[in-house]
C-alpha positions in Angstrom: -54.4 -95.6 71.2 -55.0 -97.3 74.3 -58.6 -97.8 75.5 -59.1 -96.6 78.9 -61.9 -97.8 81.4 -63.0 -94.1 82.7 -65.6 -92.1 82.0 -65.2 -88.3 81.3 -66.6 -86.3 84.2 -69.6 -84.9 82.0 -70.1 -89.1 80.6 -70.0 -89.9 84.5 -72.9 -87.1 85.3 -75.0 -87.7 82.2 -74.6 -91.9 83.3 -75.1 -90.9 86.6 -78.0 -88.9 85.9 -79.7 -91.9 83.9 -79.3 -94.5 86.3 -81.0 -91.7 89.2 -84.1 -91.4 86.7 -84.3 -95.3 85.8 -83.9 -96.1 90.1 -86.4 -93.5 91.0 -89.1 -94.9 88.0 -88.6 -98.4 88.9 -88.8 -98.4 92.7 -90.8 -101.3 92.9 -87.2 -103.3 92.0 -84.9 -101.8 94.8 -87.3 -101.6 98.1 -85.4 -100.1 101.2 -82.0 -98.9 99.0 -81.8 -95.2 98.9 -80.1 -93.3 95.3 -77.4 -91.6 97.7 -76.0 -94.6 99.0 -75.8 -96.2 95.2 -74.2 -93.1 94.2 -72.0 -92.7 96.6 -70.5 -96.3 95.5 -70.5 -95.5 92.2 -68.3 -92.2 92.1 -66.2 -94.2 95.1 -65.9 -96.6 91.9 -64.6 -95.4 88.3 -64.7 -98.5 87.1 -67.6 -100.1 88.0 -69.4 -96.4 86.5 -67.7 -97.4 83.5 -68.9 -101.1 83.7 -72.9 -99.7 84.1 -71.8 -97.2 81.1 -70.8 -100.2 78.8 -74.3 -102.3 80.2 -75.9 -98.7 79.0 -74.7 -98.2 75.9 -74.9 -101.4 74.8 -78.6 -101.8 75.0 -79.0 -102.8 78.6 -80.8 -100.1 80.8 -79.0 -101.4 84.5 -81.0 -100.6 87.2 -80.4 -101.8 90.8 -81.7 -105.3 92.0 -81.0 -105.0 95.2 -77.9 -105.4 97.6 -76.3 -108.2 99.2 -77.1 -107.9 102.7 -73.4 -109.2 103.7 -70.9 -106.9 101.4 -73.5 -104.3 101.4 -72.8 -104.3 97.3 -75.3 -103.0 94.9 -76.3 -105.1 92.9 -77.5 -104.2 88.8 -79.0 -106.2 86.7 -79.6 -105.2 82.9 -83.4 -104.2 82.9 -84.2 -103.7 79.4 -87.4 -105.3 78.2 -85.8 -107.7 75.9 -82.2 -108.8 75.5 -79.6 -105.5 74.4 -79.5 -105.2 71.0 -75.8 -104.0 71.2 -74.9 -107.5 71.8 -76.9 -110.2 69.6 -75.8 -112.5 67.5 -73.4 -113.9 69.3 -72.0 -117.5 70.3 -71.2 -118.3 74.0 -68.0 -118.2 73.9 -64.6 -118.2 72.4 -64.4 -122.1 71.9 -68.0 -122.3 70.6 -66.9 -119.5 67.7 -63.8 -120.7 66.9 -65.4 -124.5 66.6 -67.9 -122.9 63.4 -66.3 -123.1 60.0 -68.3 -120.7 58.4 -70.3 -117.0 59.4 -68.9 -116.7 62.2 -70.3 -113.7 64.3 -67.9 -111.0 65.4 -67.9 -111.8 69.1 -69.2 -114.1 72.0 -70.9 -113.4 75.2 -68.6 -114.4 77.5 -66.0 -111.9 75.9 -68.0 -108.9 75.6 -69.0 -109.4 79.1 -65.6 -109.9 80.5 -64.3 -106.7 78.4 -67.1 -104.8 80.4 -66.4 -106.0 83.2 -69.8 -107.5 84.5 -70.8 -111.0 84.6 -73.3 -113.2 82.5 -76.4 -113.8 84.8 -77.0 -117.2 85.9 -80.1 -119.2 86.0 -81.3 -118.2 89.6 -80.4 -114.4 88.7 -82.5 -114.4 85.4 -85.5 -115.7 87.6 -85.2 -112.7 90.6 -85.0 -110.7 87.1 -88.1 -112.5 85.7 -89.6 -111.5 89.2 -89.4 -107.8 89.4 -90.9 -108.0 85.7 -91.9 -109.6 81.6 -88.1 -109.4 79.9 -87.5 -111.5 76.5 -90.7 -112.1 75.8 -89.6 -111.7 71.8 -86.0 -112.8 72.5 -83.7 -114.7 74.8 -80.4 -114.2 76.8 -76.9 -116.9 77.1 -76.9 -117.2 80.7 -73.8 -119.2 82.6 -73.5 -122.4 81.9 -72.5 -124.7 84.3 -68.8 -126.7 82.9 -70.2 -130.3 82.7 -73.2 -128.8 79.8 -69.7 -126.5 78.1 -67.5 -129.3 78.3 -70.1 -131.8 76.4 -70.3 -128.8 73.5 -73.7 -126.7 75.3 -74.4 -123.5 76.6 -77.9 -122.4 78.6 -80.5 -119.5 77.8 -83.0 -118.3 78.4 -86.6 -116.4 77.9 -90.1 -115.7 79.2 -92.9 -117.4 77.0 -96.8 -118.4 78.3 -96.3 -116.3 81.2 -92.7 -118.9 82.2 -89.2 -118.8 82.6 -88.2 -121.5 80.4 -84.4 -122.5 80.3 -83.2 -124.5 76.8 -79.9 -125.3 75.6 -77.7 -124.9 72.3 -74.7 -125.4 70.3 -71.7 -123.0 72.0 -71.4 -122.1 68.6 -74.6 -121.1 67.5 -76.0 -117.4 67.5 -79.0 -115.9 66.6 -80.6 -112.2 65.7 -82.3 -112.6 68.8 -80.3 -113.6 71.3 -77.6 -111.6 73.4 -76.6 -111.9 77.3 -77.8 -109.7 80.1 -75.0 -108.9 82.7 -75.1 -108.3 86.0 -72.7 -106.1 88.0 -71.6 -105.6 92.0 -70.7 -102.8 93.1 
């Protein structure tokens, strides 16, 4: 059976429901962006409701960042306080799990996030994150890594430590317990 990428219309009001609660607790990350104009986006967009449904059942808790004052997207973030436990131990990517010869984990970060259609956070994203809050202060996230640090066998992440955003690097290949990715979505 094929897998579709829409929400049932009681999924889409219990998501929608969610996100509403999270946005109204949290106001201190979405100054000056009102609920109705997020949800009008969202039911304009089925897909992007079942992107924010994947971020949420996956660990993520997206909440609203803010919106890019050209496209007039909204812009999510996963907001959980440490990385999503629906989608640790994994390697970077593809390549990097492929390359190890042994335990191999069941999937990477780059694939899960392109199945759910949001996008890894990059360095600059995790650090507005790291502003409008503590997150991974017990784990860390895979965040994009820049081609020149793939292509030499690396991949970036990061956590929150000492009261700092600190960015390290590892094997593509490697995975551990506590690390997953946290996505960000536009909408």
């Amino acid at each position: 059976m094929k897998k579709t990428n829409n929400l049932s219309p009681e999924q889409a009001e219990e998501l929608l429901h969610t996100l509403k609660t999270r946005f109204e607790k949290n106001k201190h990350r979405h100054a000056g962006i009102a609920w109705s104009a997020v949800q009008s986006r969202l039911e304009a967009n089925p897909t992007k409701l079942w992107s924010l449904h994947e971020m949420e059942r996956t660990g993520g808790e997206p909440d609203v960042v803010g919106q890019d004052p050209d496209t007039n997207e909204i812009i999510f973030f996963d907001c959980a306080a440490e990385s999503p436990k629906g989608r640790r131990s994994v390697c970077y990517d593809r390549e990097g799990l492929e390359s190890r010869k042994e335990h191999r984990p069941e999937n990477t970060a780059v694939d899960m996030a392109t199945t759910m259609g949001i996008a890894l956070l990059t360095e600059a994203q995790y650090r507005e994150l790291q502003l409008l809050g503590e997150f991974d202060l017990k784990t860390s996230s895979w965040i994009q890594t820049p081609a020149e640090i793939r292509k030499l066998g690396g991949a970036l992440f990061c956590d929150r430590r000492y009261d700092h955003v600190f960015v390290y690097h590892n094997g593509a290949q490697s995975y551990y317990a506590a690390r997953a990715f946290r996505g960000a979505l536009r909408v």
